[in-house]
C-alpha positions in Angstrom: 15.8 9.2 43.7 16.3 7.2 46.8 12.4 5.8 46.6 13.0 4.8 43.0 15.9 3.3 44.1 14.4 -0.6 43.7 12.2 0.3 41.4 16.1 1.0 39.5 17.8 -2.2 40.4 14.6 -4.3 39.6 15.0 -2.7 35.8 18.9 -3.7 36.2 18.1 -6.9 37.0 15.6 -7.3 34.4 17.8 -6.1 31.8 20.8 -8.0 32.7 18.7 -11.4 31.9 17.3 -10.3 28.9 20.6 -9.7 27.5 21.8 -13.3 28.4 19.4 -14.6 26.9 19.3 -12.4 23.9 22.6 -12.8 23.3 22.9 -16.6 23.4 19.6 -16.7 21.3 21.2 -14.0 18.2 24.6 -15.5 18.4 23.0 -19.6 18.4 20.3 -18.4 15.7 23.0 -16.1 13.8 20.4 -12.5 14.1 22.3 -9.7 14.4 19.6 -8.0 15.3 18.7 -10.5 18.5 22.4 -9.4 19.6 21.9 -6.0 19.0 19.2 -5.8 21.5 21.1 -7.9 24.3 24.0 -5.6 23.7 21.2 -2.6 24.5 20.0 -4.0 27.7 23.4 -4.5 28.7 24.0 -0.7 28.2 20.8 -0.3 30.1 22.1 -1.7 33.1 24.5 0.5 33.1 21.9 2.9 33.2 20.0 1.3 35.8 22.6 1.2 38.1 24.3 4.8 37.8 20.3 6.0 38.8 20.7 4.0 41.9 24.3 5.0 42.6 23.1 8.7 42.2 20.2 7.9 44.7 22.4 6.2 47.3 25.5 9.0 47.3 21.9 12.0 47.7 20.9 10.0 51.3 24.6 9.9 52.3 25.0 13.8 51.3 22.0 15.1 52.4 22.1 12.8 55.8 18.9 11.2 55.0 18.6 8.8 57.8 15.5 7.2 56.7 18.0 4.7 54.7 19.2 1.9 56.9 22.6 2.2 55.3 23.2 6.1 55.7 22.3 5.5 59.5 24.7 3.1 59.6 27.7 4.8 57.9 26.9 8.3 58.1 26.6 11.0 60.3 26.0 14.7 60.5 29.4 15.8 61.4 31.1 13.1 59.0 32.9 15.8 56.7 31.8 15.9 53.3 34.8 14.3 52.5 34.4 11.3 53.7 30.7 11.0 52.7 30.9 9.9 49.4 33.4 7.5 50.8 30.5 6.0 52.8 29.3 5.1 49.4 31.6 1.7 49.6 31.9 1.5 53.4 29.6 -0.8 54.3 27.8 -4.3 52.5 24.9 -3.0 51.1 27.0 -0.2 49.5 29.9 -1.6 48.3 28.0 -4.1 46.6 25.9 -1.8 44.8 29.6 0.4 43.9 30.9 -3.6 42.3 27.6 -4.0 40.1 27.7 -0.6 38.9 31.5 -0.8 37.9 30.8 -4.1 36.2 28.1 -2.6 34.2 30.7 0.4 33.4 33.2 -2.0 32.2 30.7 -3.8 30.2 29.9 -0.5 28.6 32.8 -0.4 27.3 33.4 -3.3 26.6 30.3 -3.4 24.1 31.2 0.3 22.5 34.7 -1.2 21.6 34.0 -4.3 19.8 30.0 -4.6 18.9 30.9 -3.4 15.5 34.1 -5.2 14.8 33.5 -7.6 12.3 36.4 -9.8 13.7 34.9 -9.9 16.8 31.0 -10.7 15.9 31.4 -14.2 17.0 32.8 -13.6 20.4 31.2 -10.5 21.7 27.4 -12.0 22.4 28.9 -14.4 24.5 31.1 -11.8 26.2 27.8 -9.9 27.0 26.1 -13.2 28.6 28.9 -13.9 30.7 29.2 -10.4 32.1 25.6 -9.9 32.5 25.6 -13.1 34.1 27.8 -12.2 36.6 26.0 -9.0 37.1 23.1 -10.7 37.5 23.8 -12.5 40.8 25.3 -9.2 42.4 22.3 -7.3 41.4 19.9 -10.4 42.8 22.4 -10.5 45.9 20.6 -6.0 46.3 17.1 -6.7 45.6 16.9 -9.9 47.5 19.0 -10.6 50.5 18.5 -8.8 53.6 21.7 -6.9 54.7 22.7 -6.2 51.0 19.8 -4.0 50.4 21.6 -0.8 50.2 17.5 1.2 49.9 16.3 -0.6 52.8 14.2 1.7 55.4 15.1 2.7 58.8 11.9 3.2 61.1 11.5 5.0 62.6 14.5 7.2 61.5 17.4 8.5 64.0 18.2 11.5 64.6 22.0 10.7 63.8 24.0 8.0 62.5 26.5 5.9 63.6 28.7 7.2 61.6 32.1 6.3 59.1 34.5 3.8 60.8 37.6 5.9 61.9 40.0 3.5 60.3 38.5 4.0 57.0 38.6 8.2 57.7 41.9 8.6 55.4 42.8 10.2 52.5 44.3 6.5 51.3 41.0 5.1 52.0 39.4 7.4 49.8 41.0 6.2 46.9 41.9 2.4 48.1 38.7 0.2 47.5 37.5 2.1 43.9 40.9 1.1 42.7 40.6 -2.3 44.8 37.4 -2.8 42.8 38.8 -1.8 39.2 41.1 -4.4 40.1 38.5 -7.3 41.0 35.6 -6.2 39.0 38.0 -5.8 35.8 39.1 -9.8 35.6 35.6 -10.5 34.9 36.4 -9.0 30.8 39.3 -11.5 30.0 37.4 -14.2 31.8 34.3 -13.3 29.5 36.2 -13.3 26.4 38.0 -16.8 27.6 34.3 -18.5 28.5 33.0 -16.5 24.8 36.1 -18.1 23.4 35.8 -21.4 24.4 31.3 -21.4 23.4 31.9 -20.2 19.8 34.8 -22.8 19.1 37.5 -19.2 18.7 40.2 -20.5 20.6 43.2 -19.1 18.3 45.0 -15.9 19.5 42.6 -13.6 19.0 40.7 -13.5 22.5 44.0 -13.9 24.2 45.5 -10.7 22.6 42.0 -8.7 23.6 42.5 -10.7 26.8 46.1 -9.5 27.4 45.2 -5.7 27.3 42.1 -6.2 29.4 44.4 -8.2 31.9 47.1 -5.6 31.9 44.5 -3.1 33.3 43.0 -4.9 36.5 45.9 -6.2 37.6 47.3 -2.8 37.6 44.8 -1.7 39.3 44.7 -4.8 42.1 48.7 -3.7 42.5 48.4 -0.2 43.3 44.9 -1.1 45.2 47.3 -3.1 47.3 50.0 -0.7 47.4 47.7 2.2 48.9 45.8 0.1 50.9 49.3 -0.8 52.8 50.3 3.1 52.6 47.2 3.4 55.0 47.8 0.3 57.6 51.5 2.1 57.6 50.0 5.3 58.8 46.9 4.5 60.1 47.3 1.5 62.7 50.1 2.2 64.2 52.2 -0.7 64.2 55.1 -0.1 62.3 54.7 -2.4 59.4 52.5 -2.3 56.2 51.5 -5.3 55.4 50.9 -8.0 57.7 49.0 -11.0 55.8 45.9 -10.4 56.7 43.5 -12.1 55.1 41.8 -9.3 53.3 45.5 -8.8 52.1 45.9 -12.2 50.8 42.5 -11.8 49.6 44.0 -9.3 46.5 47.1 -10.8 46.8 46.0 -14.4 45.4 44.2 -13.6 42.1 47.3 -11.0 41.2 49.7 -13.5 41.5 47.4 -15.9 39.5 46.9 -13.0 37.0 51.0 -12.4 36.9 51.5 -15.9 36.0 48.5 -15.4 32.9 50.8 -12.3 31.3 53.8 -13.6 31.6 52.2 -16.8 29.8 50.0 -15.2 27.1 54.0 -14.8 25.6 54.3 -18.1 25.1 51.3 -18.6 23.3 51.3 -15.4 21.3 55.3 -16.6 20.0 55.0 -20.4 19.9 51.2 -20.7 20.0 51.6 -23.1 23.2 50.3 -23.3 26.8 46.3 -22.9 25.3 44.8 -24.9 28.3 47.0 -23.4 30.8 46.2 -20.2 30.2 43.4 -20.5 29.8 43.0 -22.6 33.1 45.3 -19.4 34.5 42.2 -17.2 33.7 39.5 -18.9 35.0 41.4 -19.4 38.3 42.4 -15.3 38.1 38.4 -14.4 38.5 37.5 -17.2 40.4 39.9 -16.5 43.0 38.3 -12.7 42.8 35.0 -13.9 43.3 36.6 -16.1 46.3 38.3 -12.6 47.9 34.7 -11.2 47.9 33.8 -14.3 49.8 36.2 -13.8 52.6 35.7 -10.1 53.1 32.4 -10.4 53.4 31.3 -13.8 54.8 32.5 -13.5 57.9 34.5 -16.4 58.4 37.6 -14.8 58.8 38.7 -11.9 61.1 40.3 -8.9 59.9 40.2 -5.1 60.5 39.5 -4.4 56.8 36.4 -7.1 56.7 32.4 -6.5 56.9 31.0 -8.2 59.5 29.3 -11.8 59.9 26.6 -11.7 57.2 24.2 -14.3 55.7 26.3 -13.9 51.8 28.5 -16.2 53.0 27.1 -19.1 51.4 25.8 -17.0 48.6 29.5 -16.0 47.3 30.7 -19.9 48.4 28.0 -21.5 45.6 28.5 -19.1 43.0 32.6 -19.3 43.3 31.7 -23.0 43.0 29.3 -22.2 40.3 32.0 -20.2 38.4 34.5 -23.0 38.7 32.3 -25.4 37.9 30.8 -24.3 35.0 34.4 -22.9 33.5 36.0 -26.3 33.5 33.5 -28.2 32.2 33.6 -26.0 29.3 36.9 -25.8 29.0 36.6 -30.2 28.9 34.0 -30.0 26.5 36.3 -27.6 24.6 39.3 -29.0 24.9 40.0 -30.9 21.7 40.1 -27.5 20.2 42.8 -25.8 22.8 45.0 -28.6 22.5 48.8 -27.6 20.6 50.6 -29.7 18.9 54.1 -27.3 18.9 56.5 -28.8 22.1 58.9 -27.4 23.8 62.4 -27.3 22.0 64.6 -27.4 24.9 64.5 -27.0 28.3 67.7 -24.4 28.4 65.3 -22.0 26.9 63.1 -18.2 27.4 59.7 -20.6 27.1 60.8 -22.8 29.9 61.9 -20.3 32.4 58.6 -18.4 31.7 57.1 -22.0 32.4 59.1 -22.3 35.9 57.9 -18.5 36.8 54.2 -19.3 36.1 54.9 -22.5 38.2 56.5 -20.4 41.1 53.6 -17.9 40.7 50.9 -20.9 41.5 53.4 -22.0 44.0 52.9 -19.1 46.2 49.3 -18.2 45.3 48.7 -21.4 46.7 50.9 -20.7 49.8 49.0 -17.8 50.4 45.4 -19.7 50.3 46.5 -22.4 52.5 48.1 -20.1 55.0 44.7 -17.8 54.6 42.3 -20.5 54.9 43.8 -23.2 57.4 42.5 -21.0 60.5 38.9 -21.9 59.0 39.8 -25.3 57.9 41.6 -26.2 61.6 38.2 -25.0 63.2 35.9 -27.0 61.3 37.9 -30.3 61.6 38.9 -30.0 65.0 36.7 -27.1 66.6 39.7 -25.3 67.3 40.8 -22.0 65.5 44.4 -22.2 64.9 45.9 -19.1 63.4 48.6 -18.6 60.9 50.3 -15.3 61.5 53.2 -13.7 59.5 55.8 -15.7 60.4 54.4 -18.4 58.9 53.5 -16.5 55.5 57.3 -14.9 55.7 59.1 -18.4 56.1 57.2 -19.8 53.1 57.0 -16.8 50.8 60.1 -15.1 51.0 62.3 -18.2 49.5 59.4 -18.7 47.0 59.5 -14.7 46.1 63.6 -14.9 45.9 63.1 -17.7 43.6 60.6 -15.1 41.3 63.4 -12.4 41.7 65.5 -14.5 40.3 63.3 -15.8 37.5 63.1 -12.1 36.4 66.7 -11.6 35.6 67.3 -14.8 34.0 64.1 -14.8 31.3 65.8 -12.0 29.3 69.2 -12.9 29.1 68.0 -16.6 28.0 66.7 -17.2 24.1 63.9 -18.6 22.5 63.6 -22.2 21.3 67.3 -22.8 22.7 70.2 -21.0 24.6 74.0 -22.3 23.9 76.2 -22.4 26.1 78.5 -19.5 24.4 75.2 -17.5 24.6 74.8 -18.0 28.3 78.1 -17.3 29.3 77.7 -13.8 27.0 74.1 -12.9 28.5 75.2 -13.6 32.2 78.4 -12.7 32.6 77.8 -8.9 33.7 74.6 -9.8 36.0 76.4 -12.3 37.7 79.7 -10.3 38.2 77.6 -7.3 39.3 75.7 -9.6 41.7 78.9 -10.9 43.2 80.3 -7.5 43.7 77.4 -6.4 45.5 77.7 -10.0 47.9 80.9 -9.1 48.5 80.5 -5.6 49.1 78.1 -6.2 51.6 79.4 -8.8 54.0 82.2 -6.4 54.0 80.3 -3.7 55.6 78.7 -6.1 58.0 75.3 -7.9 56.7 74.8 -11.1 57.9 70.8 -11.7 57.5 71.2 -14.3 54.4 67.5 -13.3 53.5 68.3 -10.1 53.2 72.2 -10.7 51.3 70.3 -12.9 48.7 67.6 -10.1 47.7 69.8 -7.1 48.0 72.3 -9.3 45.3 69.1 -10.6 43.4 68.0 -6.9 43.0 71.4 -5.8 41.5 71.4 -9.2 39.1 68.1 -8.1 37.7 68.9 -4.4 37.6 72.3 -5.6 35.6 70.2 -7.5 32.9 67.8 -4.7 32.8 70.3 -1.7 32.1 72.4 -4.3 30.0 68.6 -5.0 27.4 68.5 -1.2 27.5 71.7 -1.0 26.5 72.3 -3.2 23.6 68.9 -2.3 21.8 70.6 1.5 22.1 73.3 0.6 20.4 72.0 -1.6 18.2 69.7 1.0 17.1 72.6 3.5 16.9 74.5 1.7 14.7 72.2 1.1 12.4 69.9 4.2 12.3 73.5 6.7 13.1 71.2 8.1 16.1 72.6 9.4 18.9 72.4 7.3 22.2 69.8 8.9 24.1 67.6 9.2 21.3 68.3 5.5 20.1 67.1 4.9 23.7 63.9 6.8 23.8 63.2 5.2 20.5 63.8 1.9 21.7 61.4 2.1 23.9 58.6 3.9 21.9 58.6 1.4 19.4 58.3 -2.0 21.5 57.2 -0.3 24.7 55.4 -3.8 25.8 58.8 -5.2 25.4 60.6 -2.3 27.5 57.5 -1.2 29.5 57.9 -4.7 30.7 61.4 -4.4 32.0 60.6 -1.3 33.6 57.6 -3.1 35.4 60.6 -5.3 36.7 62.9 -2.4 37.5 59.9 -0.9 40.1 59.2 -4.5 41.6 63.2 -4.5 42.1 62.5 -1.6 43.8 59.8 -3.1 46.1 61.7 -6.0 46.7 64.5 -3.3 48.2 62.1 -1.7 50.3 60.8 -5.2 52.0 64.2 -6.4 52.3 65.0 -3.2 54.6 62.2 -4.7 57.4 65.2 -7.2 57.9 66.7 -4.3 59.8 64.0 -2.2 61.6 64.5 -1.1 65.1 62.3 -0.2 67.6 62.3 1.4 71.1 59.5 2.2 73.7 59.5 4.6 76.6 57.4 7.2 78.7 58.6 10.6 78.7 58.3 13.8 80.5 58.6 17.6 78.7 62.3 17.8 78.0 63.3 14.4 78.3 64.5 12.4 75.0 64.3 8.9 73.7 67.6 8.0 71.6 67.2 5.6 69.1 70.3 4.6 67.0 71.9 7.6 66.0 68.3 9.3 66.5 67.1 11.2 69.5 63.6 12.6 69.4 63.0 15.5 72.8 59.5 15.6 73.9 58.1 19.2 74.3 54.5 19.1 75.1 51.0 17.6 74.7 47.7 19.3 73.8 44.1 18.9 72.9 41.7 20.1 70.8 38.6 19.6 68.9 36.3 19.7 66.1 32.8 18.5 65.6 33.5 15.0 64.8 37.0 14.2 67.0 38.8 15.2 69.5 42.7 15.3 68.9 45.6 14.9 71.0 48.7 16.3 69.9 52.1 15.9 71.2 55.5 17.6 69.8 59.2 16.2 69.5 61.9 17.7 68.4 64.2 15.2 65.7 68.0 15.5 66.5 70.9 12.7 64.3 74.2 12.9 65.8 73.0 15.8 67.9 71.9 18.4 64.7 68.3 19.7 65.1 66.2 18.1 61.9 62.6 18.8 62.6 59.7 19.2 64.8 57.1 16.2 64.5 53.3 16.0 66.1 52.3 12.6 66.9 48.5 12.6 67.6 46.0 10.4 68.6 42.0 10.9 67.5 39.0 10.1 69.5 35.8 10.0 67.1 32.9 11.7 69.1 29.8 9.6 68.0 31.4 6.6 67.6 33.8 6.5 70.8 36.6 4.7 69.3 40.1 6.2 69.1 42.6 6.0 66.4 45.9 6.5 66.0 47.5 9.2 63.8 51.5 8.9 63.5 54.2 10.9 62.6 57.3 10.5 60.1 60.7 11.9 59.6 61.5 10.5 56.4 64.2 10.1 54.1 65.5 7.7 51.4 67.6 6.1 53.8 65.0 5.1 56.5 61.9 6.6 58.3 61.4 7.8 61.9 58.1 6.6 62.9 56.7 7.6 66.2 53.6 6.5 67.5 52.0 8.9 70.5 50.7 6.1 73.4 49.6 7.1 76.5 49.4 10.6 77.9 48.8 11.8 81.3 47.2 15.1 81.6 47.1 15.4 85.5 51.8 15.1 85.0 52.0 16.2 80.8 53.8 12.4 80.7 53.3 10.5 77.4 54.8 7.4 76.2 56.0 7.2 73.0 56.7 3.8 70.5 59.6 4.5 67.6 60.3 2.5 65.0 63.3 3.1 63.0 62.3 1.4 59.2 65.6 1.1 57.0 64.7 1.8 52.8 61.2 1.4 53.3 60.4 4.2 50.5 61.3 2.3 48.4 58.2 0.7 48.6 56.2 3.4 47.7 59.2 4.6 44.7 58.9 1.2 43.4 55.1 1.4 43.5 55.2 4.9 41.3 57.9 2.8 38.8 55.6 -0.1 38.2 53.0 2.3 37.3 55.0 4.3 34.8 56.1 0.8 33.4 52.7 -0.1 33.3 51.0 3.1 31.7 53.8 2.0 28.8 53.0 -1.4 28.1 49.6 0.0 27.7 50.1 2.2 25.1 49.7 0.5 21.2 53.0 -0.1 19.0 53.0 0.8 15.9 52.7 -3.0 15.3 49.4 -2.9 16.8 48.3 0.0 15.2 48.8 -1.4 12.1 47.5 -4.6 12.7 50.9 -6.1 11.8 54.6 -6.7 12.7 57.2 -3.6 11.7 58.7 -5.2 9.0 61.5 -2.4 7.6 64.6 -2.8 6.9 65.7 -1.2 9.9 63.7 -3.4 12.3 65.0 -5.9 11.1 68.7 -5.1 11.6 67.7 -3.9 14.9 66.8 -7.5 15.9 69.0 -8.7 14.5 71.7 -7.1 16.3 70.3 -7.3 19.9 69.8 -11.2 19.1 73.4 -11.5 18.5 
């Protein structure tokens, strides 16, 4: 398999431009059966690709060192575990793991909508565009040195080099496929918004495939993020979770972009407004993916999570141009068509604060890319690398990011087309009270941090309008269908679970936004200790017992124990250890947790002194910070909703009963 393995990629590549060209030729000449065959060398590449996938992940199993890339990110005592992960741990490979999940997704893509009759317009220009795109990763394998994941090692070591500690976690495991799902899946809508625009669709149609097929990557990109931040929490040893790296900001930028697009698509799918915007919302969405594959692996920016200096820099730089480019010419050429003539009625409205959010959105995906890029900017103009850290990023995003919280409470309780002002005072009266009991409530027990006042009250405004939508479609629906409440509630949210699914999206990043408020009140403490002596932090004291060593074949582990005491009670024993990684002499470090809802112990194991059993220890004391990770498993569930069909969608139509109608018509008044 692995000496096949160009032979493979040189059929992917040669299928991929046969079915651009097939496809533009069928759809431009109108033969079906022209199409047909594009669509087949599209599924072909798929093919192509899963034979060399299978070819690489046989040399990383079977440690066959006569590939440059298993040398270089395997090794014989790597456990097996961690060998597949290899797979997406280095250029070459991970490159190879983006093509093939393109090609999966346009697998699907084709089986779902080839032989919709609705669709027969749109889908051979879907197929161009994504082969397209697959074609320049696929070129990129067979053709640039350093990205050729089958390229020979002679003569062959004995051993490799080995998996890069950091990336030896059970959160790395799982991190970059989901990462990749994320980035790799924005290329769909963006193919149906490009297919859109060269057939002359541009109604609703694409953007209600589109919304679906946006849902799903930027799920992905959210809890890519979210795990990848579970694994700088426990991996590096600093405390924090996310620090603005720019391979963070790299994931962060085209899911904000992407936000802004769903929230908008409502606009257009209600009052058939906003066509160029979202559509300029889309392109920007996988440009700015293509543009996070730049950074990571380019070189020109310094992170723990990035590849190293390579020659694709400029490769990835002209085809984001490329991309960007090509898309808005298009869309110019195009844009007579996308052009509305339906206005907004009033500016006291749902449509305008969705408008606002999407401009807040841009607002801060553009904070992020100028805080991201300015260290590379400052060193070209003035040969001097000046770098933006995270107090920067926190000065300018957490106003912006207040301002979204806020957004997300007021666009329910505000109506379409035009809010009164006996409506507003109705629809905001229990947010705001709750809000202002919660103010109160808290500089009575002693918080001062304004940040940190503003989100906590945000979070229980937007909870407030939350429960209160739950709570009037129950009753509504009680009323009218004699159901009792709970049921009416489960019911509500079965039949518009987009609607609902959404709120609940909003509940889990209320969560979040409670977790990331608590960093407002971490502690920390730092001190060397010797067996029996104790380290109080708060009302917290941790009593060192002992350190010891052992080993296996790949690492050798020092472990220390502490006994957890609050207010003098024994809690729990914890083993803080620290890893040194044979072959590739680098240590990690491994930490431990006492954790609650309330807060987490974490203690980091520093220095230890074998010749006197002395070992310094840093603690960090992280108020609500679970909430991170609960509001991470909430915007999942909410998600995993929103994606299931209403029985409007199933039908192809809206409910029209009498009962539906009642129900609206009571939660509207």
């Amino acid at each position: 398999m692995t000496q096949f393995g160009n032979v493979f990629l040189l059929l992917a590549l040669g299928c991929a431009v046969y079915a651009i060209v097939a496809a533009i030729i069928g759809a431009r000449r109108q033969q079906q059966e022209m199409v047909d065959t594009g669509h087949n060398a599209a599924i072909a590449v798929m093919a192509f690709l899963t034979l060399a996938m299978i070819g690489l992940v046989q040399a990383l199993m079977t440690d066959n060192f006569n590939l440059l890339y298993v040398a270089g990110y395997s090794n014989r005592a790597l456990p097996f575990f961690y060998k597949f992960t290899s797979l997406w741990a280095g250029m070459a490979g991970s490159l190879l793991f983006w093509g093939w999940m393109l090609s999966a997704f346009s697998l699907v893509c084709i089986l779902m909508y080839r032989r919709q009759s609705r669709f027969a317009g749109l889908m051979p220009y879907v197929t161009a565009v994504l082969m397209a795109v697959a074609t320049f990763f696929i070129v990129v394998l067979v053709f640039v040195p350093g990205a050729q994941p089958f390229a020979l090692h002679t003569p062959a070591p004995p051993d490799g080099r080995g998996l890069n500690p950091l990336l030896q976690h059970w959160a790395m495991v799982i991190h970059p496929p989901i990462l990749y799902l994320g980035y790799v899946g924005f290329t769909v809508p963006f193919a149906f918004a490009i297919a859109a625009m060269l057939s002359g669709q541009v109604g609703n149609e694409w953007m209600k495939i589109t919304r679906r097929w946006t849902i799903i990557p930027w799920f992905f990109l959210g809890v890519g993020m979210m795990l990848g931040g579970k694994w700088a929490y426990m991996e590096l040893g600093w405390g924090g979770y996310w620090a603005w790296d720019p391979v963070e900001n790299a994931a962060m930028m085209p899911w904000l972009c992407g936000t802004a697009f769903l929230h908008s698509v409502m606009i257009q799918e209600k009052k058939n407004m906003l066509r160029v915007w979202n559509m300029v919302l889309i392109i920007l969405t996988f440009t700015l993916c293509i543009f996070g594959t730049f950074l990571t692996r380019s070189g020109v920016i310094s992170s723990v999570h990035s590849f190293t200096q390579s020659s694709l820099g400029p490769l990835f730089l002209g085809f984001v141009g490329l991309i960007a480019t090509s898309s808005f010419t298009i869309m110019g050429l195009r844009l007579h068509l996308l052009k509305s003539d339906v206005r907004m009625d009033s500016v006291v409205s749902r449509e305008s604060a969705f408008l606002l959010n999407n401009v807040v959105f841009l607002g801060a995906c553009f904070a992020v890319f100028w805080g991201t890029l300015f260290p590379v900017v400052s060193e070209a103009v003035r040969g001097v690398k000046i770098t933006v850290g995270a107090p920067w990023f926190n000065a300018v995003l957490v106003p912006i990011s207040l301002l979204l919280l806020l957004l997300t409470g007021i666009g329910p309780l505000v109506a379409w087309r035009k809010s009164s002002v006996g409506h507003l005072k109705k629809m905001f009266m229990f947010p705001a009270l709750g809000a202002f009991v919660a103010l109160v409530i808290l500089l009575a027990v002693g918080v001062r941090h304004f940040y940190a006042l503003m989100s906590f009250s945000l979070c229980v405004f937007v909870t407030v309008t939350i429960v209160t939508e739950f709570h009037r479609g129950a009753v509504a629906r009680g009323h009218t269908n004699g159901e009792p409440y709970l049921s009416a509630l489960w019911h509500l949210l079965m039949k518009n679970k987009r609607r609902y699914g959404g709120y609940v999206v909003h509940f889990g990043m209320v969560l979040i936004f409670l977790g990331v408020t608590g960093t407002a009140f971490t502690e920390e403490a730092e001190k060397q200790l010797m067996p029996g002596e104790a380290l109080k932090l708060r009302n917290y004291e941790l009593v060192y017992q002992d350190t010891k060593q052992f080993q296996d074949p790949n690492k050798i582990v020092t472990e220390s124990s502490m006994v957890v005491k609050r207010d003098g009670k024994v809690l729990d024993t914890i083993y803080p250890q620290k890893h040194f990684y044979i072959v590739q002499q680098q240590p990690t470090t491994e930490v431990a947790l006492f954790s609650n809802l309330r807060e987490d112990l974490y203690v980091v194991l520093g220095e230890h002194q074998p010749q006197t059993n002395a070992a310094t220890f840093h603690v960090y004391l992280n108020p609500l910070i679970n909430w991170v990770w609960i509001g991470g498993m909430v915007l999942t569930l909410g998600t995993l909703i929103t994606l299931l069909p209403d029985a409007r969608e199933r039908t192809g139509r809206a409910v029209t009963t009498p009962v539906a109608k009642t129900v609206r018509q009571r939660v509207a008044a």
